[in-house]
PDBQT receptor file of N, H, CA, C and O in Angstrom, charges set to zero:
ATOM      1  N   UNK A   1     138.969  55.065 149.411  1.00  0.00    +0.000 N 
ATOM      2  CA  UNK A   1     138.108  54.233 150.255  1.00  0.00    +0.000 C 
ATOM      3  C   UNK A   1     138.786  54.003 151.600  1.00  0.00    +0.000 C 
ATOM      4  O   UNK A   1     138.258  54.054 152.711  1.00  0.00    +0.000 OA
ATOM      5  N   UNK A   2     139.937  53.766 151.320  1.00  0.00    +0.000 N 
ATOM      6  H   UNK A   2     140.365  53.725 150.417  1.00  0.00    +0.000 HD
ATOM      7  CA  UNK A   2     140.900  53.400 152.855  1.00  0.00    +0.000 C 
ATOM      8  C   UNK A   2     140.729  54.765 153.887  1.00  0.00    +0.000 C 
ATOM      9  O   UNK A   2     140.192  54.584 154.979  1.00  0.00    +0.000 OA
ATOM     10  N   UNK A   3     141.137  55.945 153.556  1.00  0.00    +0.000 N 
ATOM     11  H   UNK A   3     141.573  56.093 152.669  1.00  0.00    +0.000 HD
ATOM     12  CA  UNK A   3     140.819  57.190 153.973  1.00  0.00    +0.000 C 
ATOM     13  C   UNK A   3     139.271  57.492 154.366  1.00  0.00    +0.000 C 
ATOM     14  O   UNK A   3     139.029  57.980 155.470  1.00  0.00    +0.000 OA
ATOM     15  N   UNK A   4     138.373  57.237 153.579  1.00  0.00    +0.000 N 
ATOM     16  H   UNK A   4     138.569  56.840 152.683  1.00  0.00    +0.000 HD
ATOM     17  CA  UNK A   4     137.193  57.395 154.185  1.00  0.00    +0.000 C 
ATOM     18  C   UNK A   4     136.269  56.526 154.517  1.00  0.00    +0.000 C 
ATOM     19  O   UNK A   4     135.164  57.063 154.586  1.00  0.00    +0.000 OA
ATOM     20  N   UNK A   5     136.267  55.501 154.731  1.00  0.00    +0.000 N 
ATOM     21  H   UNK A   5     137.165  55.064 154.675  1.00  0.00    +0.000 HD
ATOM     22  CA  UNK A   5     135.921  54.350 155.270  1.00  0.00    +0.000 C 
ATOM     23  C   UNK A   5     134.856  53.265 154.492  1.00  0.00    +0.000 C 
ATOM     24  O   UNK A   5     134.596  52.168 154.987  1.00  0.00    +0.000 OA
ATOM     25  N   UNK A   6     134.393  53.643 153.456  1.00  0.00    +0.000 N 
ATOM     26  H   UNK A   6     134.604  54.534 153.054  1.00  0.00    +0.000 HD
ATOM     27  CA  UNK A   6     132.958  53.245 152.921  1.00  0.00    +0.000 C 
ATOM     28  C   UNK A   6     132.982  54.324 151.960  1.00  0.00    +0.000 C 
ATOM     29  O   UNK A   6     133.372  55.492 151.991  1.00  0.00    +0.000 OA
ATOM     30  N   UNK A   7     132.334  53.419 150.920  1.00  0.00    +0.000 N 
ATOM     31  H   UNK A   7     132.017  52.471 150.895  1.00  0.00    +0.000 HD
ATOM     32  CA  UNK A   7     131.822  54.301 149.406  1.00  0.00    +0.000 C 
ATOM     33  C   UNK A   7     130.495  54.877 150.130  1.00  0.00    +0.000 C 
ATOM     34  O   UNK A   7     130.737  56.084 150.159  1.00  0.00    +0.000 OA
ATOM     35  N   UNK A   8     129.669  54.757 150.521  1.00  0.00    +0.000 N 
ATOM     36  H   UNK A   8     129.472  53.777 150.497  1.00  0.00    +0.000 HD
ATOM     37  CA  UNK A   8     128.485  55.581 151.516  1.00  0.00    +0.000 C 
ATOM     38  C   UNK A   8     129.175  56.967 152.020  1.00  0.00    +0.000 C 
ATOM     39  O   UNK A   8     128.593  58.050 151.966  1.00  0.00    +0.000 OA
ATOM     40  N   UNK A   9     130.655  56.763 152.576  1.00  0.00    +0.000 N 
ATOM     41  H   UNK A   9     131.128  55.883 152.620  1.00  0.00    +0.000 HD
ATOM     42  CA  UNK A   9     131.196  58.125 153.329  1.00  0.00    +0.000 C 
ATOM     43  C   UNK A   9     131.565  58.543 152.243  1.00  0.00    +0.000 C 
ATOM     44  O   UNK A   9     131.737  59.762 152.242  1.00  0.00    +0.000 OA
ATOM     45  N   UNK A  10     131.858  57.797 150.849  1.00  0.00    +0.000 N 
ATOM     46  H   UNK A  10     131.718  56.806 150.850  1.00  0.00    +0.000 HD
ATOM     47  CA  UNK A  10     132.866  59.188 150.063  1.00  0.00    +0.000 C 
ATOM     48  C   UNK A  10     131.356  59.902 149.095  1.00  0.00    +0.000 C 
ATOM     49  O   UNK A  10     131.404  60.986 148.514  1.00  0.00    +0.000 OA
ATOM     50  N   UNK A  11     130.002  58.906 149.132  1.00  0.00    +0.000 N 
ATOM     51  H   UNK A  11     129.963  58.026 149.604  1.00  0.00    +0.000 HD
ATOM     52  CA  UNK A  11     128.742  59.682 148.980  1.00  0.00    +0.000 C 
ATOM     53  C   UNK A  11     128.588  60.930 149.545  1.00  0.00    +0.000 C 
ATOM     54  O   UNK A  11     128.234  61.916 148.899  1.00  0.00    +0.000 OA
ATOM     55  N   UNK A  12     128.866  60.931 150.847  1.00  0.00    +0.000 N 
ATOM     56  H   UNK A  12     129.154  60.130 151.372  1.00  0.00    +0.000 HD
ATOM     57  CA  UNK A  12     127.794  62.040 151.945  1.00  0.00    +0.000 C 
ATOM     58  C   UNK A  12     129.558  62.839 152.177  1.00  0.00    +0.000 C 
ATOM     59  O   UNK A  12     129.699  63.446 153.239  1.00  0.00    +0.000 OA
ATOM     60  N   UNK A  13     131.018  62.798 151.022  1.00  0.00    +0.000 N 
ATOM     61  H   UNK A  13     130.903  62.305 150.160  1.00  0.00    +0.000 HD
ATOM     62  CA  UNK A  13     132.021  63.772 151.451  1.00  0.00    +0.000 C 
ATOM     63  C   UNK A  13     131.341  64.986 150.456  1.00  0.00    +0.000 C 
ATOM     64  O   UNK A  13     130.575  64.983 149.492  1.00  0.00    +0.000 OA
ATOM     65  N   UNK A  14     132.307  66.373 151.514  1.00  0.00    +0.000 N 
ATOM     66  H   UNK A  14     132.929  66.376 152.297  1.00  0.00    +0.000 HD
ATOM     67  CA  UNK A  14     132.459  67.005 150.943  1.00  0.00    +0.000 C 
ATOM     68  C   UNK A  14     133.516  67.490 149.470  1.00  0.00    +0.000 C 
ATOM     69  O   UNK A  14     134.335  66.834 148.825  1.00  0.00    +0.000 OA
ATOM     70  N   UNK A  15     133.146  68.597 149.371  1.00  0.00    +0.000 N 
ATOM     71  H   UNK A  15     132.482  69.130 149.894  1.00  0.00    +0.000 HD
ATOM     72  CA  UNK A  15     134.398  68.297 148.610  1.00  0.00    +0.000 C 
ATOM     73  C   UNK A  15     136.032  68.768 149.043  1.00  0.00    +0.000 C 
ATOM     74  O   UNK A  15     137.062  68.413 148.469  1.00  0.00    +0.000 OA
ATOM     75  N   UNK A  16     135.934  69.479 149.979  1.00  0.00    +0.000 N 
ATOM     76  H   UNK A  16     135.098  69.767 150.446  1.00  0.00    +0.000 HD
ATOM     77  CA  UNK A  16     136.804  69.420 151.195  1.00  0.00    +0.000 C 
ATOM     78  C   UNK A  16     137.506  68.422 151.621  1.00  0.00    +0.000 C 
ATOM     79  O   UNK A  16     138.717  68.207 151.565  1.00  0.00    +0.000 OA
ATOM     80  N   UNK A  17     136.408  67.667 152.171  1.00  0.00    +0.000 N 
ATOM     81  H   UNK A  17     135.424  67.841 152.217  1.00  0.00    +0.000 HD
ATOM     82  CA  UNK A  17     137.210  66.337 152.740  1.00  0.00    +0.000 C 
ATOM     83  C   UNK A  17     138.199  65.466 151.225  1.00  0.00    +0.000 C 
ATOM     84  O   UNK A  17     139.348  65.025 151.223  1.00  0.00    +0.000 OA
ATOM     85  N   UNK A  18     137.283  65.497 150.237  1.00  0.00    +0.000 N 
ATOM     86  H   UNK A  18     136.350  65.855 150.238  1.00  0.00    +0.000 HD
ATOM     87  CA  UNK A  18     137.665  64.769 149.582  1.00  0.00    +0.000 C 
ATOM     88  C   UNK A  18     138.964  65.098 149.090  1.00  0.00    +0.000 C 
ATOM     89  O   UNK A  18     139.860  64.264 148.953  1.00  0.00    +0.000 OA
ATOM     90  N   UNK A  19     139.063  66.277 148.832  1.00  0.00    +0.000 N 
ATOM     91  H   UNK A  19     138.335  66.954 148.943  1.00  0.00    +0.000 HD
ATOM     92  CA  UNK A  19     140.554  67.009 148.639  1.00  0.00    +0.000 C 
ATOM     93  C   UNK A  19     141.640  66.382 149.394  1.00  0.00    +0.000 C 
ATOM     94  O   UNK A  19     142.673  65.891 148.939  1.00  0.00    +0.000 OA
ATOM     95  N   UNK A  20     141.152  66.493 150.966  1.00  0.00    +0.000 N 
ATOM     96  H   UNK A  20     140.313  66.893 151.336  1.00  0.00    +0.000 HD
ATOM     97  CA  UNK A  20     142.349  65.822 151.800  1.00  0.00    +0.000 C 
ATOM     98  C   UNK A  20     143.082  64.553 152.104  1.00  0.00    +0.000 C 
ATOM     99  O   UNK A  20     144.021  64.237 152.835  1.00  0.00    +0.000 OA
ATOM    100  N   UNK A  21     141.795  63.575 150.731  1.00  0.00    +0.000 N 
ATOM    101  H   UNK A  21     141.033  63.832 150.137  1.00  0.00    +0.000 HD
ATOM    102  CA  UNK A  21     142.665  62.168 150.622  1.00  0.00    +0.000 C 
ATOM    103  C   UNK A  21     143.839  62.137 149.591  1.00  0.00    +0.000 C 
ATOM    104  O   UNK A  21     143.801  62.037 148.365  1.00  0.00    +0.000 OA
ATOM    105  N   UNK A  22     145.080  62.271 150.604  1.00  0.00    +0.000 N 
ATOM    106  H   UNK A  22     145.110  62.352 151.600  1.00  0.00    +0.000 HD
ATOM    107  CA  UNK A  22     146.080  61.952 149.191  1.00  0.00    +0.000 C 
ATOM    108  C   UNK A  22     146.017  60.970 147.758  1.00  0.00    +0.000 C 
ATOM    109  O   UNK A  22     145.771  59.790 147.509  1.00  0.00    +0.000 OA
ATOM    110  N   UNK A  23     146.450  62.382 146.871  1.00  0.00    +0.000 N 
ATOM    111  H   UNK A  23     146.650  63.341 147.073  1.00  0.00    +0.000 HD
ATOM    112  CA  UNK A  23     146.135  62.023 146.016  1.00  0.00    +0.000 C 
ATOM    113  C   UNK A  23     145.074  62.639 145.414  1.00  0.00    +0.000 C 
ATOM    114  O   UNK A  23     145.491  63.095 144.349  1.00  0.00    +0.000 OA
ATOM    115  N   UNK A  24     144.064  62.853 145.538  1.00  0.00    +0.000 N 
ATOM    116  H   UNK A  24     143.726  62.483 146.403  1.00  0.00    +0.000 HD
ATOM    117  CA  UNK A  24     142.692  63.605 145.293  1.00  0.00    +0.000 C 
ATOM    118  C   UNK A  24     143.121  65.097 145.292  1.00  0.00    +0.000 C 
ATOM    119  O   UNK A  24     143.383  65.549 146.407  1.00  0.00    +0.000 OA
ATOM    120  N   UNK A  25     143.251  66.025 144.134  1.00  0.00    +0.000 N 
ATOM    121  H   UNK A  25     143.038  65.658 143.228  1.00  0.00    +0.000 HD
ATOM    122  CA  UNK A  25     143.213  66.976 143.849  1.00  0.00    +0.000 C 
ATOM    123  C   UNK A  25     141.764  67.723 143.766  1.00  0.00    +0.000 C 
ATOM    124  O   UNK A  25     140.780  66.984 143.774  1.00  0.00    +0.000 OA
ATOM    125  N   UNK A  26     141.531  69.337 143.676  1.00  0.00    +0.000 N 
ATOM    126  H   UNK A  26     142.330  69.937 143.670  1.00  0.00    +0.000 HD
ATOM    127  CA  UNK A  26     140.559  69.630 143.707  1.00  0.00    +0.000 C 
ATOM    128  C   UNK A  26     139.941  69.503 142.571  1.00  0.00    +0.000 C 
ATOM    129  O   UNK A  26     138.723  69.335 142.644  1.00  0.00    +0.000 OA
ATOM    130  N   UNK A  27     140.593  69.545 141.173  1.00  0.00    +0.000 N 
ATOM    131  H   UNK A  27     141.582  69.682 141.114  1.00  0.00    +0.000 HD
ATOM    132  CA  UNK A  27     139.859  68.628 140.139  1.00  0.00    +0.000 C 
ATOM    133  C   UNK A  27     138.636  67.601 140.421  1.00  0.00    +0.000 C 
ATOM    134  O   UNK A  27     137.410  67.701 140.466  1.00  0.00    +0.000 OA
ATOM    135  N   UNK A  28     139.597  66.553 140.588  1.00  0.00    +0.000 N 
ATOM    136  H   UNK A  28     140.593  66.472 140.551  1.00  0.00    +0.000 HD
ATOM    137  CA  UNK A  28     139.239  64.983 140.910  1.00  0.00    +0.000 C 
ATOM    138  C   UNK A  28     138.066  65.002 142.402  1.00  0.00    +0.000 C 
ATOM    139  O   UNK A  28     136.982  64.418 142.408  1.00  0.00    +0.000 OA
ATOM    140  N   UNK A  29     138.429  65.527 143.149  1.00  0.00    +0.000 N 
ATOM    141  H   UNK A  29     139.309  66.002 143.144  1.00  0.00    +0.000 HD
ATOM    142  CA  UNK A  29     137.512  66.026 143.797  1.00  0.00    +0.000 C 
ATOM    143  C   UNK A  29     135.963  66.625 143.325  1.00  0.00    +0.000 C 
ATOM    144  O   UNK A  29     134.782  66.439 143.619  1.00  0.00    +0.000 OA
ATOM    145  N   UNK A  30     136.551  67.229 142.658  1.00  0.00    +0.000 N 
ATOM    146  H   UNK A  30     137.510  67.381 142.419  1.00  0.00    +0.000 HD
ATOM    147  CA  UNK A  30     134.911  67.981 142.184  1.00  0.00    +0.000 C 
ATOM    148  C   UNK A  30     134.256  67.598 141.277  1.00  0.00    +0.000 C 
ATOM    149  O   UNK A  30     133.170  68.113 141.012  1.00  0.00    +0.000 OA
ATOM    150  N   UNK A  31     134.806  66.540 140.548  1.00  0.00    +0.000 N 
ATOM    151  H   UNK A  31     135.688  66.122 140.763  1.00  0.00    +0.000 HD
ATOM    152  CA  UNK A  31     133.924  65.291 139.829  1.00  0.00    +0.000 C 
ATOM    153  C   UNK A  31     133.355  64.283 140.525  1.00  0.00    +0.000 C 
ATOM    154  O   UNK A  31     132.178  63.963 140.356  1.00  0.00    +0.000 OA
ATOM    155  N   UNK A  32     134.277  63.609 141.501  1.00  0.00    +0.000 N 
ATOM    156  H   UNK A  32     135.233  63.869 141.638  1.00  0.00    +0.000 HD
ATOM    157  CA  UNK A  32     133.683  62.995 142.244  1.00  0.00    +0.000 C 
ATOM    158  C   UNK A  32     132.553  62.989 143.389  1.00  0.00    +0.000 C 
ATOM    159  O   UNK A  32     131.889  62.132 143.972  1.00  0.00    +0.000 OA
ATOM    160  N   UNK A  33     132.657  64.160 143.407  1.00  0.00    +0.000 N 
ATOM    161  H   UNK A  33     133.196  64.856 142.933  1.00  0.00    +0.000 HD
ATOM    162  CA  UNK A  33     131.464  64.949 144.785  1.00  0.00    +0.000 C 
ATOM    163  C   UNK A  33     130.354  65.320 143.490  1.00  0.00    +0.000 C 
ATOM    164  O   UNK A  33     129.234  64.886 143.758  1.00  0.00    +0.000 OA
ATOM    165  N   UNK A  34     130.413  65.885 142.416  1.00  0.00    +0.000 N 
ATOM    166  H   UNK A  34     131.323  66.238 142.198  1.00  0.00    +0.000 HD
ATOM    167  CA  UNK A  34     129.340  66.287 141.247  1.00  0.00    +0.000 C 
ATOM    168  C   UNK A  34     128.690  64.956 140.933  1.00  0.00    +0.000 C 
ATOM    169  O   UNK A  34     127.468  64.843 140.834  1.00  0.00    +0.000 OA
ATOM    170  N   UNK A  35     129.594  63.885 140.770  1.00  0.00    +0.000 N 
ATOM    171  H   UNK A  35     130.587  63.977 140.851  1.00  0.00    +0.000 HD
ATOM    172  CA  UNK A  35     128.999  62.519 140.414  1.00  0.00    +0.000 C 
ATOM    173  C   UNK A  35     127.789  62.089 141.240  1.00  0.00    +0.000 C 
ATOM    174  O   UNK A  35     126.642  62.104 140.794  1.00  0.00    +0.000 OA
ATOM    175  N   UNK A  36     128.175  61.642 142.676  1.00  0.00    +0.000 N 
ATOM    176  H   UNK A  36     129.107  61.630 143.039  1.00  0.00    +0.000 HD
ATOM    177  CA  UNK A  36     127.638  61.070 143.854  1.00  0.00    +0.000 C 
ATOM    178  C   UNK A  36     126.328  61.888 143.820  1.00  0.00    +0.000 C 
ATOM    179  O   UNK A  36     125.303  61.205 143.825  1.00  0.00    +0.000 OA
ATOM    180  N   UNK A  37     126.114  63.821 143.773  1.00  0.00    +0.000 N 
ATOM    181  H   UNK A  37     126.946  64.375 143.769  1.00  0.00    +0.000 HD
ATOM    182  CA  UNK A  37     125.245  64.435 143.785  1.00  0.00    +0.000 C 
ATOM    183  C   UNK A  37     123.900  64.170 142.747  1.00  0.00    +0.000 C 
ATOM    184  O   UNK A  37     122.733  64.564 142.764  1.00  0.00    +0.000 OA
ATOM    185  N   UNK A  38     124.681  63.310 141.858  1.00  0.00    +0.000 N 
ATOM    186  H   UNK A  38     125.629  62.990 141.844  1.00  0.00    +0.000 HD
ATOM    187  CA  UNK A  38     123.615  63.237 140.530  1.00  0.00    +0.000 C 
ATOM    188  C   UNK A  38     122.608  62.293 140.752  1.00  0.00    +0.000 C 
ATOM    189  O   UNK A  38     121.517  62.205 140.190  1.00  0.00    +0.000 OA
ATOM    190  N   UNK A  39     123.176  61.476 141.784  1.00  0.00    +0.000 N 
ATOM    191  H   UNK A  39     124.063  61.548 142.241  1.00  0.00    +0.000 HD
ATOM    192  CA  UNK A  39     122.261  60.140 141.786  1.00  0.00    +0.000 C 
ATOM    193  C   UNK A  39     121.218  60.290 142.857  1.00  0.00    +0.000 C 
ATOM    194  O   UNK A  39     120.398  59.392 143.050  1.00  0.00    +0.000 OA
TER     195      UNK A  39
């Protein structure tokens, strides 16, 4: 959240971006971007 400013921005991340918040692997990444997509 600190990295991307708003749960709205980590909605509309890629999964790119999301990769580049330390910490966030491309795993964890690609659940989290699959999640946000579902809703």
């Amino acid at each position: 959240l600190k990295n991307l400013g708003s749960v709205k921005r980590i909605r509309k991340a890629s999964i790119e971006e999301l990769e580049a918040v330390p910490g966030i692997g491309s795993s964890t990444a690609l659940i989290i971007h699959t999640h946000f997509q579902k809703k």
